[in-house]
N, C-alpha and C positions, 0 to 999 in steps of 0.2 A: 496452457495458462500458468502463470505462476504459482508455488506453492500447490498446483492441484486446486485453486480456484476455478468456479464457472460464474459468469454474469449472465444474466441477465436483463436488459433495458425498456423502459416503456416509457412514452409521454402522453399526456392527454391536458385537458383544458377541462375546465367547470366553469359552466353555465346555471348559475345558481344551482339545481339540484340534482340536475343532469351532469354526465361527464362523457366527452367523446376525446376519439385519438388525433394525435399531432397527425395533420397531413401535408404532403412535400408540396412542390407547386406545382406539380402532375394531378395532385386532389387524390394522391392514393397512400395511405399511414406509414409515417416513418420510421424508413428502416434502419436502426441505432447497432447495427450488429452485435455481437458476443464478446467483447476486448473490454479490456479494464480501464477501458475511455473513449469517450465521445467526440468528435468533430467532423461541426457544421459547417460548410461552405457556407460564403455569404448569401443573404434570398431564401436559404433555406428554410426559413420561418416570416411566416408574416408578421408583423407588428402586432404587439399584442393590444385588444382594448379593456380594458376589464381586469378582467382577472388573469394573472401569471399562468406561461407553459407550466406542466411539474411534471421531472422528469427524477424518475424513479429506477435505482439500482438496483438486484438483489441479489450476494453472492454464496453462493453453496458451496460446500465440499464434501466428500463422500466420509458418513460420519461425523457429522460436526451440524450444531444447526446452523440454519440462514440468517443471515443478517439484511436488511432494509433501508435504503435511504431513501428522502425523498428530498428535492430542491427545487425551489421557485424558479424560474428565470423569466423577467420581462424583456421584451424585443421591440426596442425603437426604430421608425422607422424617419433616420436624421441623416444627413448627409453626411461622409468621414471625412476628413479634410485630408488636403493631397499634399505629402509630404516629399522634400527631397533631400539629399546629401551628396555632398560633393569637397574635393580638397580644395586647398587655399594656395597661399603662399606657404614656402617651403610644406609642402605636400606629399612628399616624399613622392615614388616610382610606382606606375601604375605597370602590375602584372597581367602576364596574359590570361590568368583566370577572372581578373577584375577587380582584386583587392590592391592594397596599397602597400608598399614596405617600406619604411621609413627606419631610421637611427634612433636607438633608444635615447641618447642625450642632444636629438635636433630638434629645433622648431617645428609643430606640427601645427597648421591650419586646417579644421574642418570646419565649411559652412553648409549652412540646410536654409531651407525657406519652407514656409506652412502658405496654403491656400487662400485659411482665417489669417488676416494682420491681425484679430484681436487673438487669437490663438498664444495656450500658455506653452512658449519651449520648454525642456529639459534633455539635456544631453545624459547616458549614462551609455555603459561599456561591462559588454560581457566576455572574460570572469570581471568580475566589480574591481572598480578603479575610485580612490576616493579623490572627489575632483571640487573640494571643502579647501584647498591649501591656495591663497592668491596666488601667492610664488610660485605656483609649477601652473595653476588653473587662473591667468587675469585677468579673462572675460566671467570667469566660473561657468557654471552649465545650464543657466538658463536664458542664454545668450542667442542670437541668430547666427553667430560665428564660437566654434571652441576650439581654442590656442593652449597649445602648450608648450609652456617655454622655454628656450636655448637651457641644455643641461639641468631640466629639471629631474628626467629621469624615470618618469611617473609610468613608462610604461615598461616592462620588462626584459631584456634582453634575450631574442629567442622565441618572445609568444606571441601566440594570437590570441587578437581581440575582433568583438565586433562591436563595433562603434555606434551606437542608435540615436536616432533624434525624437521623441513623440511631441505632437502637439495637440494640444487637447482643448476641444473645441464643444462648450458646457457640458455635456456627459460624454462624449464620442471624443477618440482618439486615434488619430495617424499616425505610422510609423513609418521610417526608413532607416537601412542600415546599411554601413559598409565595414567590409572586413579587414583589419590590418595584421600587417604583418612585421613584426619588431627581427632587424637584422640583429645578427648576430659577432661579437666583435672578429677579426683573425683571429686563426690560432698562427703562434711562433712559436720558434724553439728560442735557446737561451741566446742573447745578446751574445759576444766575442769581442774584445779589440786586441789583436797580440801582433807581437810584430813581424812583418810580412817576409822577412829576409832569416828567420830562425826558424828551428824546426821546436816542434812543442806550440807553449804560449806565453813566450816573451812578453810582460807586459812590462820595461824599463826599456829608455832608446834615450838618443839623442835630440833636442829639439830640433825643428825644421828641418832635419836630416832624414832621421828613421822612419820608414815610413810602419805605418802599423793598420792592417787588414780588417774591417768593424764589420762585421756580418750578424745578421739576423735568419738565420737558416731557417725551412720546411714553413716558408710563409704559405699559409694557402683561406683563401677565402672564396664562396659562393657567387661574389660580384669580382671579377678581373677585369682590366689589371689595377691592381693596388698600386696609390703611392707610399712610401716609405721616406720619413721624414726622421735623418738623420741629424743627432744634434749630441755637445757633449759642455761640461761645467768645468769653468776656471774657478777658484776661490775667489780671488782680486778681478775677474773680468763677467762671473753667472753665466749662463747660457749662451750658448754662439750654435742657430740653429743653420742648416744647413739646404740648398736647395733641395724642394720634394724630386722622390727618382722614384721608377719602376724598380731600380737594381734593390736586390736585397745586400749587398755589399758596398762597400767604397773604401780603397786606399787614399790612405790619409798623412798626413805630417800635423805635429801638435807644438804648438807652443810650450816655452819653458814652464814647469810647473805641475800640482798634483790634477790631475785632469780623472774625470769620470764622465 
């Protein structure tokens, strides 16, 4: 046990002056083990009528005195509502352990349904995600569907989350969750454009002559194969993008002028 803690646990009920112990659905007293916490499967307590289960802690250490708790607990006997989750549109890639992995700055649709139509949604994500921003959240999270939008970002690059729906249905509450998984961008080494017919790295040539070698070395990413989307700025013409390639390379020839 931690610290050299011992617990002890006991439950019982009061019947105005009487008091007897919690018993499982076998009818024989329950058994709360020695751990620094308790959990009931479901069933495992009847519905309470009356008066509260009280379940009682007490923890000792050799040396030290005891300390006592005691805590109510009522147990209703209401139906939980049947929750579920599931991706949308742009949904990212469903792994084979069953979670999802998506792009930190894509579109992310997840939708859920509750049992209860009058059932209150709220979506929220473990570690906590503030989902208060319209622009990244524009359904927000007490929605039947939660979107999050093209480049907003909101989830971080590399983590996992779990993603939960509850819906709560007048005191009882269903859950469902699924797990995401935020890809992580490539790594590369440094850009290059030098030119191809010098040794070193020539970066002056000739226009439409010279040709000049643009590499992006030591691409490596978790998803292959990668495209690579070469592109390069005129002053008087901006960007002139280039068909996407697997190569990490391409000989090139450039127009007159300072080129980046």
């Amino acid at each position: 046990q931690p610290q050299g803690l011992s617990f002890s646990w006991h439950c019982w009920l009061s019947d105005g002056g009487a008091t007897s112990p919690c018993l499982d659905a076998a009818g024989q007293p329950l058994d709360l083990g020695a751990s620094g916490g308790v959990t009931l499967p479901a069933g495992a307590l009847a519905a309470t009528v009356g008066e509260p289960y009280m379940f009682t802690v007490t923890v000792t250490k050799p040396g030290k005195a005891q300390a006592t708790f005691t805590m109510p607990v009522t147990v209703r006997d209401a139906p939980i509502p049947s929750v579920s989750v599931a991706t949308g549109e742009g949904g990212g890639n469903l792994l084979p352990d069953g979670s999802i992995k998506a792009n930190a700055k894509s579109k992310l649709t997840l939708t859920g349904a509750c049992s209860d139509p009058s059932g209150a949604l709220q979506w929220s994500f473990d570690p906590p995600v503030d989902t208060s921003d319209p622009a990244k959240f524009p359904l927000g999270a007490s929605s039947p569907s939660l979107v999050i939008a093209e480049g907003a970002a909101a989830l971080v690059a590399g983590g996992s989350y779990q993603a939960s729906l509850s819906c709560t249905s007048g005191a009882v509450v269903g859950r469902a969750a699924l797990s995401l998984r935020v890809n992580r961008p490539p790594t590369t080494g440094a850009l290059s454009a030098c030119r191809a017919d010098q040794p070193g790295c020539v970066r002056e040539g000739r226009a439409i002559v010279d040709r000049f070698l643009v590499e992006v070395p030591n691409v490596a990413d978790e998803d292959e194969p990668l495209l690579l989307h070469f592109g390069y700025d005129e002053a008087s013409a901006g960007t002139t993008w280039l068909a996407p390639s697997t190569n990490w390379f391409l000989s090139l020839v450039f127009p007159a002028g300072n080129i980046t």
